[in-house]
Structure formats: C-alpha cells, structure tokens
KOLLUMTI-731850 format. One record per residue (C-alpha): residue number from 1; x, y, z. Coordinates in steps of 0.1 Angstrom, whole numbers. Layout:
<recs>
 kolpa    c1    c2    c3
   NUM     X     Y     Z
...
</recs>
This chain:
<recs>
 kolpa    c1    c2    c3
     1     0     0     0
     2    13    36   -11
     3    19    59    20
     4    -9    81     3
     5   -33    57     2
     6   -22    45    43
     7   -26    79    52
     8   -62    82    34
     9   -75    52    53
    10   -56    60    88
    11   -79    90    83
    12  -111    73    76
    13  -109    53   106
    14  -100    82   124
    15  -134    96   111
    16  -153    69   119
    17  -142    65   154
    18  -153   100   158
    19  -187    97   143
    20  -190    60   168
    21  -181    85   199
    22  -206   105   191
    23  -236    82   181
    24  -259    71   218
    25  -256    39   230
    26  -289    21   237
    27  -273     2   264
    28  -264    35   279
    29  -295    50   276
    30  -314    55   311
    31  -328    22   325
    32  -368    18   325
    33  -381    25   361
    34  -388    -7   376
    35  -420    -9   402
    36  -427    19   423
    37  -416    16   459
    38  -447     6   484
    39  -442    15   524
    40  -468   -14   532
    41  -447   -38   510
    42  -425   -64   518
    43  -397   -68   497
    44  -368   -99   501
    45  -331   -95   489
    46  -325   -92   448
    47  -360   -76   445
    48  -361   -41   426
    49  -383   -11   430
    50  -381    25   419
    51  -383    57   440
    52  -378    95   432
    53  -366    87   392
    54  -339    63   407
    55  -344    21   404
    56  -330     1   437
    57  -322   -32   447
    58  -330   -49   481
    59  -297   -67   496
    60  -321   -83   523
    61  -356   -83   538
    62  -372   -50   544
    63  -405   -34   549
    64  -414     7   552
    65  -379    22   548
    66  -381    43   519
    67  -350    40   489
    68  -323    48   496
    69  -331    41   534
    70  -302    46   561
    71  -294     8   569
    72  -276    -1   539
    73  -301   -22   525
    74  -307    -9   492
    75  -282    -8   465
    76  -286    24   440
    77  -291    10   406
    78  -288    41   391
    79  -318    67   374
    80  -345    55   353
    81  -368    68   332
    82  -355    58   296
    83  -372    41   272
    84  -376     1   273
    85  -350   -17   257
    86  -358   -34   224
    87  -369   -73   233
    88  -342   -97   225
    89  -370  -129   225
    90  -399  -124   200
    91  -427  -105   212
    92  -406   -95   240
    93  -409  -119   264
    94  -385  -127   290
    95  -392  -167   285
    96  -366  -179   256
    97  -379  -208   235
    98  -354  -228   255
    99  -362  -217   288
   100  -395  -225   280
   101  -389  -262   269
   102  -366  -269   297
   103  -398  -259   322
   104  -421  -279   301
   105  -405  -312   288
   106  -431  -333   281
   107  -457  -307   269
   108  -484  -317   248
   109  -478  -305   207
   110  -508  -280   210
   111  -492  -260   236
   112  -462  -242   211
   113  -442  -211   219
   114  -453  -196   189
   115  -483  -200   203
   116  -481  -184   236
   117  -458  -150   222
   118  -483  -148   192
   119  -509  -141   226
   120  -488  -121   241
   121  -500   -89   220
   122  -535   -89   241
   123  -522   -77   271
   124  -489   -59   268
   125  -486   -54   301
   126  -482   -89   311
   127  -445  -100   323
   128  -434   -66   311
   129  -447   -45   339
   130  -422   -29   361
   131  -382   -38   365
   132  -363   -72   348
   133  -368   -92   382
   134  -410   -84   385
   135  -409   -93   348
   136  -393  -130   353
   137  -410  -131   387
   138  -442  -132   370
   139  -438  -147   337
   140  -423  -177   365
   141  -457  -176   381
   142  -480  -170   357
   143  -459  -209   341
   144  -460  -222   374
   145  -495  -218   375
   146  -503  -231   341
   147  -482  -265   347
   148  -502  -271   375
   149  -534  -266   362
   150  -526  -290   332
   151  -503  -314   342
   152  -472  -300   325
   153  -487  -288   296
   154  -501  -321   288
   155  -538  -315   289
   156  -555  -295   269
   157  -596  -300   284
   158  -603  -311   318
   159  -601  -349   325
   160  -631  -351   342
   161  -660  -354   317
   162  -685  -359   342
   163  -681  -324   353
   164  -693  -312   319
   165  -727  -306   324
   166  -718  -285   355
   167  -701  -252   341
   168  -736  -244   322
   169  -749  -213   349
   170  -784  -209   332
   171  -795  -179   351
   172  -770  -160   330
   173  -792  -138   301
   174  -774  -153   272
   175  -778  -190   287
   176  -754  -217   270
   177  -757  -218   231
   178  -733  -241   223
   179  -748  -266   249
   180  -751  -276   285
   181  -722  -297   287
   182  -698  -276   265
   183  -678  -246   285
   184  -657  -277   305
   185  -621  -265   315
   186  -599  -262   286
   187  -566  -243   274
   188  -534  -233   302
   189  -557  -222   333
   190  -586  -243   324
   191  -615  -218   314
   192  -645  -231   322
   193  -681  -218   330
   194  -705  -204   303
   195  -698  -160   319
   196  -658  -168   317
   197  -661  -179   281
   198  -689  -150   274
   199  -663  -124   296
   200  -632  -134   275
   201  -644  -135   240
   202  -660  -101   246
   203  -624   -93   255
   204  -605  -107   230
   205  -630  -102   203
   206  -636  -137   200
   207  -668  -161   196
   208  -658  -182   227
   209  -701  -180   242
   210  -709  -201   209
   211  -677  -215   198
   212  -657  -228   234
   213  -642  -251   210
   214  -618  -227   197
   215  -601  -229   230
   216  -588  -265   223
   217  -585  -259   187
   218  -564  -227   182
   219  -531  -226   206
   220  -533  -186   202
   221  -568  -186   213
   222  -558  -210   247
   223  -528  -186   257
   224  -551  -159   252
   225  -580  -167   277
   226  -555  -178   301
   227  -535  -145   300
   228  -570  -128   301
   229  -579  -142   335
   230  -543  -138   345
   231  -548  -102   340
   232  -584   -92   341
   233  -602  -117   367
   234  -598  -119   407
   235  -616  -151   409
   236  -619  -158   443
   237  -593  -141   454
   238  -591  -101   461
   239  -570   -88   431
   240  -558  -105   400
   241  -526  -124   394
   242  -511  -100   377
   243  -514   -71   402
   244  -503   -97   430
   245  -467  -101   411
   246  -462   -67   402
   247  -473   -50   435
   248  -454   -70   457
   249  -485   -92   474
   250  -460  -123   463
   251  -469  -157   441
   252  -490  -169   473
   253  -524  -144   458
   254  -519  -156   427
   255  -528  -193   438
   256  -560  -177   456
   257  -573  -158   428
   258  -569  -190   407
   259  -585  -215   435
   260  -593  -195   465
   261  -607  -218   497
   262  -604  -248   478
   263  -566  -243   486
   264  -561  -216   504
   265  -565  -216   543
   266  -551  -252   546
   267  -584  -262   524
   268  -552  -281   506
   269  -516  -273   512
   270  -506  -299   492
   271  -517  -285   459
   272  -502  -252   470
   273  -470  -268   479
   274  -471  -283   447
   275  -477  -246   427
   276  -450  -231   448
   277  -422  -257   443
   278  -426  -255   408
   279  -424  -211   407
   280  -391  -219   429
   281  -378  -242   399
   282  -391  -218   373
   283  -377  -185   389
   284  -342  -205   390
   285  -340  -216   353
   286  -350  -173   350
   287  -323  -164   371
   288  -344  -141   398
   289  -352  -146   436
   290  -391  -159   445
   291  -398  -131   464
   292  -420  -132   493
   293  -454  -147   506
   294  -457  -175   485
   295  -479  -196   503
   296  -518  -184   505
</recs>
C-alpha cells in the first residue's frame, strides 16, 4: 500500500471512530423504572423497586424504609426513566424458547411457543410490567401456574367429563348456546363456565359463548384466555394475578385468585406446595429470587 493511500484510510478510521463516539448507546441509555416503591410492602433480597426517578435493589428483607433508606439495604441501581430496551425474545418476552422447553419437557404439541408469544400482543402489560426481576418473577408464576393446572402442559380439556354438564350457569341472560355440557375446563388455566367464556371472548374479540371449541382448537386462542384471566379476573381471590406479582403481594395471591378456599387456608396445602415448588424451579432456570409470601 502507497503511503498516500495508508494515510487516506488512517484517516477514515480516524473519522469513523469520531462519528461512533458521538452516536448514543442504547445500552447507555437510562434504564426503565422498575416498580414503584410501596411502604406497606415487603420486599426480600434481589427484588427491585423504583423511588424518586432512581431504580433500587433490596440486599435483604425490608419493609417501610423508603430507597435509599439509612441501613444499607438498598443498592442504588442508578436513574431510570428511559425508554424500554428493544426485546431480544420475540414478542418481548422474558421466556426464551429454551427456557420455555426446559420448564415444560413433556408438553403436549398443542401447547407451542409460537403460540403463547403470538398471545402475548393482548395484554402488553403482562410480564413486562415494572423492573427485569417483576418481569421474570411473574412470567415464572404465571408458568407455574399453568403446569399445575394441566399437568405439565399435557392436557388440553379437563379430564373429568363428568363435570361437563356443571359449568352451564343458566341464570345468565345469554344462557349456553353451544350446549349444556360444552364450557368444561380447557386451554393453560382451564377456562371453564358459560360467563368466563362469554367475559373473555367479549375481551378478545372472540366467539368463545358459541364456539368454546376454539379454545382446544387454536393454541393462540388457549394462551389468550389464560392470560386474560391472569390479567383481568380476581376469581376468588381479592385482586388478579397480575397485580399480585407486580405489587409486591407475592406468588401466594396468585394461587388464591386461581382457586381460593379450595386451597387456600389449609383447604389443601398440598396443591399449594405443589404450585409453589414449581415457581421456585421456574424463577431459578430465569435467574431471579421468589420473592416473598408464596404460600396463601
């Protein structure tokens, strides 16, 4: 190479390093603001709030002392306020098509990733609420959950067909078109009852009163309704799943608003035991802490 043409490209690099220094970084950009801090909340070590602009990290267990407190506890993660990072899984979610076949090894063929991020568009909100660890924490629960209710992804209606009949409420106005016996438990949370299927095709825009089928038929449709009652319903409990993981009330009120008494207050500790140990194995293939309260 001549020496003029050296010189020319020492000086084009010399250009384009200046032009680099000068472009933002995205990863330096400010981090989103993770959930506001709540005095009445409890919040366990490697749990993450935000307070005054600023996110935080608890090192231990603490309850009412406000970021960044005076006993050490919280770590400064720095200001927040930017916007969110682009998603690095499709649709954004913080399960990777690995993650999600390591949690569910033996899952029936209906229930597909595909399926489940093609759903995720229906509530935006869901596992994408508030900072990294609230994220995992309740994509962890919500799949916790969901294994229980169906065996490990392996069932796609309930098992019991002599419970069929049952979920036909015929005081409702708009009765049960599609027939007594056909709003039986189906997709991840098992949605059953003729209202449920009327509440979460009015939701979604779907024709779930007159067609239930589509539930067992269309793996979209399945993660759908189960993310609808995930977000939308308190079932028997006092505020919905989602709101339980994102506002500190811990994976313990999601099992309530899912099946109240019937596990709840020692009605059977067993099935809770059961919900819980599986979040715990979930939130460590996600790399977070469980948090606190998980029992109901």
């Amino acid at each position: 190479m001549s020496r003029l043409r050296a010189l020319a490209a020492l000086a084009a690099l010399t250009l384009a390093g200046a032009l680099l220094a000068v472009i933002p970084s995205t990863a330096a950009s400010a981090a989103t603001c993770a959930t506001p801090w709540q005095s009445s909340a409890v919040y366990t070590g490697g749990m993450q709030v935000s307070h005054n602009g600023r996110n935080y990290q608890a090192k231990w267990w603490t309850q009412n002392e406000a970021p960044p407190g005076t006993s050490g506890v919280w770590q400064d993660l720095g200001a927040c306020g930017g916007s969110t990072p682009p998603p690095t899984n499709p649709g954004g979610f913080v399960v990777t098509e690995a993650q999600f076949h390591q949690m569910f090894p033996g899952r029936n063929s209906f229930y597909t990733y595909s399926g489940l991020v093609s759903a995720l568009g229906a509530y935006p909100a869901f596992a994408r609420t508030g900072g990294a660890t609230v994220q995992r924490q309740e994509a962890a629960a919500f799949l916790a959950n969901v294994y229980h209710e169906t065996g490990g992804l392996v069932h796609i209606v309930e098992q019991n067909t002599a419970n069929y009949p049952h979920y036909c409420d015929s005081s409702q106005s708009y009765g049960c078109p599609a027939g007594q016996a056909a709003y039986y438990g189906r997709g991840p949370i098992q949605l059953s009852w003729n209202f449920n299927y009327n509440a979460a095709g009015n939701a979604l825009g779907l024709p779930l009163l007159t067609n239930p089928w589509l539930v067992q038929n269309d793996a979209a449709v399945a993660w759908k309704t189960a993310i609808w009652y995930w977000m939308t319903q308190n079932g028997p409990g006092t505020m919905t799943a989602h709101s339980a993981m994102v506002n500190g009330a811990g994976f313990g009120q999601t099992i309530r608003s899912i099946n109240g008494s019937i596990e709840c207050n020692g009605g059977n500790p067993g099935q809770v035991q059961s919900r819980v140990t599986r979040y715990q194995q979930f939130v460590g293939i996600l790399g977070v802490p469980a948090g606190a309260n998980l029992y109901c």
